[in-house]
N, C-alpha and C positions, 0 to 999 in steps of 0.2 A: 229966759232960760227954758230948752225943752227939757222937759222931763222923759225917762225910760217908761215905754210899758210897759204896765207889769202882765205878766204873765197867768193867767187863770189858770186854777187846778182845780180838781174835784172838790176841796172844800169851800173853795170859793163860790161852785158850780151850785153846793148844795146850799149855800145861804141865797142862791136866789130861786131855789127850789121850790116851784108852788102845784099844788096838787088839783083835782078837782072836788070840792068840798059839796057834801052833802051832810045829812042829819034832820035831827031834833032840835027846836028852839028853848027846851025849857033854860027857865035861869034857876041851875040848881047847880050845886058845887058838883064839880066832875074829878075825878083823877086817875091819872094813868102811870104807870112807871116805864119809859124809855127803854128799848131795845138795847143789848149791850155792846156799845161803839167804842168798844177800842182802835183806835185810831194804830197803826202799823208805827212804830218809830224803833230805824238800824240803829245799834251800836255804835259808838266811835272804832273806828278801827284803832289798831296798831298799823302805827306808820311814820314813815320820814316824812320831812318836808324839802323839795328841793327848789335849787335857784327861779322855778318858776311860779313860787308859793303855793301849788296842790300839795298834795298828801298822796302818798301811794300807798298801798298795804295790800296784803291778803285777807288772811283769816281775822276776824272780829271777836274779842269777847262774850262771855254770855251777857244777855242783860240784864239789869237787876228787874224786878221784879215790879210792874205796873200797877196803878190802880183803874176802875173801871169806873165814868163818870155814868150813874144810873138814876137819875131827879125822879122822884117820888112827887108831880104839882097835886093842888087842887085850887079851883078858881070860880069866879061867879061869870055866869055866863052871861053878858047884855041884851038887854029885851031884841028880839028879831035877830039874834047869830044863830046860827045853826051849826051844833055840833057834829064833825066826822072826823071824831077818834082819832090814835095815834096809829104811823104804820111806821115802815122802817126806819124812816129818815127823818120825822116827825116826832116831837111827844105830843103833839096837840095841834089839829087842825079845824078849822071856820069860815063855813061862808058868811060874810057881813054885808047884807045888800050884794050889791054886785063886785063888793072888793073881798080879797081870800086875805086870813088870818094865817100864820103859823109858828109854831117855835117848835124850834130844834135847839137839840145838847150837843156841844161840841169841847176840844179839850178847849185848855185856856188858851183865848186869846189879847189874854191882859197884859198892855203894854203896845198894842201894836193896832191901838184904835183911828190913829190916819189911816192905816194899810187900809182898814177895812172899808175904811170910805173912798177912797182910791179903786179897792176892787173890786166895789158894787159900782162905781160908776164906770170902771171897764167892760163890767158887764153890761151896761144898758149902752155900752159904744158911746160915751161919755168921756173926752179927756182927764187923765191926773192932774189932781191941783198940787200945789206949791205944800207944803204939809203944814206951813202956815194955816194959808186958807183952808184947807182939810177939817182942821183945829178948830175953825170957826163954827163948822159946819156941829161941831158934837154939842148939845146942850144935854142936862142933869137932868132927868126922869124920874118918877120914885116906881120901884119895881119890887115885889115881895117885900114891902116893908123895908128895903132898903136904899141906897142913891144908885141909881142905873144912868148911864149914857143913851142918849139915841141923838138920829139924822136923819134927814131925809132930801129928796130932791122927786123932778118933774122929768119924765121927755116928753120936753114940749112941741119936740122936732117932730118926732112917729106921729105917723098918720091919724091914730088915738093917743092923746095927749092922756099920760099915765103917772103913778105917784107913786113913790113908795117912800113907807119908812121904817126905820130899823132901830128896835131899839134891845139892849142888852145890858148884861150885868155878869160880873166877876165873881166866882164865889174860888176857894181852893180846890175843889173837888173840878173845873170846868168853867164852860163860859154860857149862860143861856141864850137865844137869839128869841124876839117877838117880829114878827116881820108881818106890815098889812100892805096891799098892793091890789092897784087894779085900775081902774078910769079917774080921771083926775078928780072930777067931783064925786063921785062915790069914796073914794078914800077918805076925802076932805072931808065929809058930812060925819065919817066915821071915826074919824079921829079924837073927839071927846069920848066917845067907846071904849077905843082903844086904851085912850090913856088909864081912862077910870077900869077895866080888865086889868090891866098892869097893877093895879095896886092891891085888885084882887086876890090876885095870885100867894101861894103860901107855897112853902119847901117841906114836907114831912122828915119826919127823923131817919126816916126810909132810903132817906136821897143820901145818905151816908156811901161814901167809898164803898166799892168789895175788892179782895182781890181778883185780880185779871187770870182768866184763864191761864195754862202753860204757852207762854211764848214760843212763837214760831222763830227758827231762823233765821239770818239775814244770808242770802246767799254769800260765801266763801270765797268763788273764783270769778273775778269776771273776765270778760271774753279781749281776747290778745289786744295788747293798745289803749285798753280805756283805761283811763285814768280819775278815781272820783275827787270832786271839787267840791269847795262849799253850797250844799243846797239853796236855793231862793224861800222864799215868803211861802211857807204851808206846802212846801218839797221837802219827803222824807231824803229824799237822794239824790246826785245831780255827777253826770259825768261823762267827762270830753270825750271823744272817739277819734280814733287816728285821722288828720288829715290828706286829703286825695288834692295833690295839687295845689294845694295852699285854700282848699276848698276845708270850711270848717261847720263840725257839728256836735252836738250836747246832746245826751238823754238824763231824761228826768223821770223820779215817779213819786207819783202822792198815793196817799190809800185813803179811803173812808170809807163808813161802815154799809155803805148806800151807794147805787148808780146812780144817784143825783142826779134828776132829770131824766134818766136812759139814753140811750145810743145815740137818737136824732140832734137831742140838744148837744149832746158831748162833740158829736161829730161839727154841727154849725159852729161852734165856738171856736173848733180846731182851724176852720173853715176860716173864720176872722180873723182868724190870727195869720192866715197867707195873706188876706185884702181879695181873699175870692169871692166873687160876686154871690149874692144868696139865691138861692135854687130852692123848688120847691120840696117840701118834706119826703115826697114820695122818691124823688130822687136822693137826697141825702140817704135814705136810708140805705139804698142800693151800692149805697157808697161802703159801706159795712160788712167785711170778709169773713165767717168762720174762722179761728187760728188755729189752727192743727195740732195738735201735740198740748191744748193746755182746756184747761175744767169746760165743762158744758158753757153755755153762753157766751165764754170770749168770743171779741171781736179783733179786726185788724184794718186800717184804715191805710191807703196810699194816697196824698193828696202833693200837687205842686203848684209853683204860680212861679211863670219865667226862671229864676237864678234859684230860688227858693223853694225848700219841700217839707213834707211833716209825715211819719207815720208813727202813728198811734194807736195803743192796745188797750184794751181795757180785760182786765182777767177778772174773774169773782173766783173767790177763793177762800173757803172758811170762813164766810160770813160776809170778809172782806172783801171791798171792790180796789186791784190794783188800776192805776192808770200809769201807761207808762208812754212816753212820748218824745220820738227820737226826730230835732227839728234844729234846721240848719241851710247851708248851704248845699244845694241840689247834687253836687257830686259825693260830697262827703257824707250826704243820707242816703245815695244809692250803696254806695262801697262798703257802709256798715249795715246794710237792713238783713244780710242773713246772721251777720251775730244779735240784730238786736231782738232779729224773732226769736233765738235760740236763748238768748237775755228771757225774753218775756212770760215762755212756757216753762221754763226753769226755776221762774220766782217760787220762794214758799208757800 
């Protein structure tokens, strides 16, 4: 059976997010409290269903009112990590020998623990398994005192054979991620580390919910023809655009609180997902346009490969980083790219 790819978005972007880690080595309890990542998530609209089972509407209700997952850790640091503090997309980073530590807060992602093994190993250009074997792959951790999942795998294929593993835990308030990564034997050596770190860890009374800022809107009108569909895996939004010819195409957008990696990586990933050959960074970057009309730092991206195109935006926006990415057949991303730029500087 082939399986679908799945499609990477920013939050997937930022679980494999790794920083360069410097610091201090004491082992002394550290703690930080996370950045506040409210993750963007639209309304249900008001709307019919017709014979082709989308959903059409206009205007969205307000939404009820969020909570903001804010973790309060503290943990024992293992002899020779070196502590480098939380930044945005981080609550907690480590260099360990020559593999990096980190954990990052995200909303929940309870329930949907294949996905994630699935789309960490699309990231490393790894095929999707069967959700069987997925399954296999997740074993029981103990994490802040309580039963955590993790997995882990090898590319053994790249040129430097590399390791990573992932381990996590459910709370109501979110989902935490521990994530160690680097050279195959340098992980491996640090993996009784990591595990005993893991146990270290505590949640303060701190890491309590607050309420969420005042919500932004979802935009109200979209642009002539589109029609929104059911989002995918970690897609706030997802929706058809007129077809040119029998030529067809989708925009999507995820948000999170972070450029998860920045430009270069976002761009190569978009890059993979045509099967365009890899270039080197200095060239990807150039591949990265100003967007006119939207916050300081957007970017705008045109990329194709034969029948096939993609362009993709990434806006920052009150904290938040939109990513929005309009990808399909090569006619029908040419015929919508001026509504989808006028889409993209529009967002909230």
């Amino acid at each position: 059976m082939t399986l679908p790819r799945l499609k990477p978005t920013p939050l997937l972007c930022a679980l494999a997010f790794a920083a360069a880690l410097t610091g201090c080595d004491r082992k002394l309890p550290r703690a930080y409290e996370a950045p506040k990542d409210r993750p963007f998530v639209p309304p249900k609209e008001t709307a019919h269903s017709d014979d082709d089972g989308h959903d059409h509407g206009k205007k969205p209700p307000a939404r009820a009112e969020e909570k903001v997952w804010r973790p309060a850790l503290t943990w024992t640091l293992p002899a020779g990590w070196k502590d480098a503090g939380a930044d945005a997309a981080n609550v907690g980073r480590f260099a360990a020998g020559d593999a990096s530590v980190a954990i990052t807060a995200l909303t929940s992602m309870e329930g949907k623990e294949t996905i994630l093994v699935n789309m960490w190993r699309q990231v490393r250009k790894q095929e999707p398994l069967e959700e069987a074997e997925a399954a296999k792959l997740l074993k029981e951790v103990p994490i802040a005192g309580a039963k955590g999942m993790m997995f882990e795998f090898a590319d053994e294929k790249s040129e430097k054979p590399s390791r990573f593993v992932v381990a996590f835990i459910h709370r109501p308030e979110g989902s935490l991620f521990f994530k160690i990564q680097g050279p195959d034997a340098a992980v491996t050596a640090q993996k009784p580390a990591f595990f005993e770190f893991l146990k270290s860890v505590k949640l303060s009374e701190s890491s309590a919910p607050a309420p969420a800022p005042e919500a932004k809107g979802w935009l109200g009108e979209l642009p002539a023809g589109w029609t929104q569909v059911p989002p995918g895996p970690m897609q706030q939004a997802k929706f058809s655009v007129p077809e040119k010819d029998g030529a067809k195409a989708e925009v999507m957008v995820s948000v999170f609180p972070s450029a998860t990696g920045g430009t270069v990586e976002n761009v190569k990933r978009w890059r993979g997902q045509l099967k365009l050959a890899a270039i080197p960074d200095e060239e990807v970057a150039k591949l990265a346009q100003p967007l006119a009309g939207a916050p300081e730092g957007s970017i705008i991206v045109d990329l194709k490969n034969e029948n096939r195109a993609l362009t993709g935006a990434i806006v920052p926006r009150d904290g938040q980083w939109f990513f929005i990415k309009l990808l399909g057949d090569a006619p029908a991303v040419a015929a919508a790219r001026e509504a989808f730029v006028k889409f993209a500087t529009k967002l909230p």
